[in-house]
N, C-alpha and C positions, 0 to 999 in steps of 0.2 A: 742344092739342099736336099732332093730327094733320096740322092746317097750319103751326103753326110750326117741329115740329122739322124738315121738309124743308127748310124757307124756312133754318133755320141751319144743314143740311148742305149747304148750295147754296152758300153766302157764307162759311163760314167752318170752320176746323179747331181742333178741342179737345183739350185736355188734363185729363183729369179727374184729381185725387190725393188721396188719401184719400176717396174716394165709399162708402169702407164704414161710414165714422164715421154715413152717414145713416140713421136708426132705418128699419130694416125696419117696425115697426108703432109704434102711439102718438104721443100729440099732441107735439111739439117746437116751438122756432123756429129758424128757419137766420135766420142774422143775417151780412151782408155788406157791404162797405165799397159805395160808390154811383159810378161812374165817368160813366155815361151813360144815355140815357132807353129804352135795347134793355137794361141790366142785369135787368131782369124776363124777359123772355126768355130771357137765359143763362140766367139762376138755374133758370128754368121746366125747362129741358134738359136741366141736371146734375139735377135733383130728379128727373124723370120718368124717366130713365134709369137712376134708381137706385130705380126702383118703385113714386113717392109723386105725386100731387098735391099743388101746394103755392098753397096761399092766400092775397093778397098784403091790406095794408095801403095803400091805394091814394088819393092823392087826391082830395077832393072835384070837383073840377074837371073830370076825366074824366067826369063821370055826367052834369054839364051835354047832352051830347051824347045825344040819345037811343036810338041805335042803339049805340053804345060801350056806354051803358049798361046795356043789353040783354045784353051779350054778359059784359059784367063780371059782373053781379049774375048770369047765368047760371054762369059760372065761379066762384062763391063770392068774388068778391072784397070787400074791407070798405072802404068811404068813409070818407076822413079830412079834416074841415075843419080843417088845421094852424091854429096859432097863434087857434082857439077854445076855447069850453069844449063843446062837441059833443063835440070830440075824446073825451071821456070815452064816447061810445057806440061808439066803435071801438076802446078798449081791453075793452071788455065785452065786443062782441063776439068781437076777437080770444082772450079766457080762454075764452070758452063754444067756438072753435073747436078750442082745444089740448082742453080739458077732453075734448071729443066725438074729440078721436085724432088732429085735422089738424097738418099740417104746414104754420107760419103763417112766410111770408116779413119779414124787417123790416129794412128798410135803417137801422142807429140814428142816421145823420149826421142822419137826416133832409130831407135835400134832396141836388143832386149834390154834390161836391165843390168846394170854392173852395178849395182848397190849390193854390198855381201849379202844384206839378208833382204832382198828383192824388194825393195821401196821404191817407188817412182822416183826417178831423179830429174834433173833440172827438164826444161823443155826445148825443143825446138819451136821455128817461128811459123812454119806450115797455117798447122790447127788454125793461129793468131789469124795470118793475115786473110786465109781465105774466110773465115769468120768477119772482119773486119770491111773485106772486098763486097761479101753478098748482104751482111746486116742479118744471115741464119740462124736459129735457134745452133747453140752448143750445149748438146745433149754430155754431161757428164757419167762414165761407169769406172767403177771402181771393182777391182776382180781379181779374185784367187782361189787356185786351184790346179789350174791346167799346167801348171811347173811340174806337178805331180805323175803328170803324162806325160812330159818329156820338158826334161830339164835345161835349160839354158848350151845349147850345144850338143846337148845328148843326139846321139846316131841311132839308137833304138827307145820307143816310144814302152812306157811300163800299162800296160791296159787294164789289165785284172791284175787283185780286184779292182773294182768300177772307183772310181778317185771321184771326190765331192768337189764339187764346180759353183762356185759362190761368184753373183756377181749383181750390184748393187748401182740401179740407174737413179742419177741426180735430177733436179730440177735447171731448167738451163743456167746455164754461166751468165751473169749481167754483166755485158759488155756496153752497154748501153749508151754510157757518157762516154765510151771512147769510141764510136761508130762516126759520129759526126766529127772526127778532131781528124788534122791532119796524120798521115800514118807514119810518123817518124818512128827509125829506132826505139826511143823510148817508150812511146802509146804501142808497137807492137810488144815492148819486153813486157808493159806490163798487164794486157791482153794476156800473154803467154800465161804469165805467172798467178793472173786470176786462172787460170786453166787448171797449170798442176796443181795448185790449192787443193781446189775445190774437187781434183783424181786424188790426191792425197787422202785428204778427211773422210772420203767415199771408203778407198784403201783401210785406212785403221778404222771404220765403222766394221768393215767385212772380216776383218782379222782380229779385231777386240783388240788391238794394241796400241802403240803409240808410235808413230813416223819420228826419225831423229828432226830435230829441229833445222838441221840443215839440209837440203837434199843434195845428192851424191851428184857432184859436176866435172865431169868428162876431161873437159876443156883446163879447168885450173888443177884437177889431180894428174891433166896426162897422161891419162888411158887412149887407148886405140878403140876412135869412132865405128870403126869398120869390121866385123868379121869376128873371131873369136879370141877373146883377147889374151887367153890362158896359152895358145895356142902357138908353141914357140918358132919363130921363123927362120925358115930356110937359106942361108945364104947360098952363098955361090963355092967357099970352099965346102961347104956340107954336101954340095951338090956335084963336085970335083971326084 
């Protein structure tokens, strides 16, 4: 943080609201709708300025790089090979971080947003079950702006002028009657879906609009979970 938060009072102005909602001490998750590939960085900026180090759930892919991964593993961050079964040592991990007091970042879309005009869409069960595992405050924020810096796939980040950074912390998620229930499928979908709600309504608070009444689902429209979706693939005669 000591070189990023310059780098984002250089390029951009904030709005922070509701930053009291963020637990002075004890493990929690901040959970936040996913706009762009800098939303770790906002996130990092409202957290640290509200007195917390916060520790992300972070891509496998990033660690590929040996120096990134140097700096992540030094900053506690946790490696996540999506759509394996690895994935299960980065929910481990992530419980033994809350357990130990941290305060653990998780974007629940799971990737950035494919909604056309960037609405949270459905969730993944992460956020859910490690919420459900530890019994943690789920700190809700709702956020937009940082698209603005760099757009969904964009390869060059737009800096100047400075882009307005809005982003709006909830009061926690009541999970509360489902903490003690066994954690089947359904108690975690709808864990999950008290989540995005409650990122949602944060969402249209911050943007003065209205969320379509359905959120944008991966899985039943058939989009590609991984990577860029616009981004036409290679076969083998193209590569011929």
């Amino acid at each position: 943080m000591p070189i990023v938060r310059p780098a984002l009072l250089a390029t951009t102005t904030h709005t922070w609201i509701g930053g009291e909602n963020i637990p002075s001490t004890g493990g929690f998750i901040l959970v936040l709708n996913h706009v762009s590939h800098v939303d770790p960085l906002t996130a990092a900026h409202i957290v640290y300025d509200h007195g917390r180090l916060p520790r992300y759930l972070a891509k496998s892919g990033l660690f590929k790089n040996k120096a990134l991964a140097f700096f992540l593993r030094a900053a506690g961050q946790i490696p996540v090979e999506r759509m394996s079964k690895n994935a299960a040592g980065a929910f481990d991990a992530a419980v033994a971080a809350v357990r130990a007091g941290e305060c653990v970042v998780v974007y629940p879309e799971g990737t950035l947003t494919r909604d056309p005009d960037g609405w949270p869409m459905t969730g993944k069960s992460g956020a859910a079950r490690i919420a459900l595992e530890t019994g943690c405050p789920v700190i809700p924020v709702g956020q937009w702006g940082a698209q603005a810096i760099l757009p969904p796939y964009a390869k060059r980040p737009d800096l100047f002028p400075r882009k307005p950074i809005t982003m709006k912390v909830g009061t926690p998620v009541d999970l509360t009657d489902l903490i003690a229930q066994e954690r089947t499928p359904a108690v975690i979908q709808q864990a999950t879906d008290r989540i995005m709600a409650t990122i949602t309504h944060l969402v249209e608070e911050v943007r003065g609009e209205k969320a379509p009444a359905e959120r944008f689902d991966m899985k039943k429209l058939g989009v590609q979970q991984i990577g860029n979706p616009t981004k036409k693939k290679t076969s083998r005669r193209d590569t011929a």
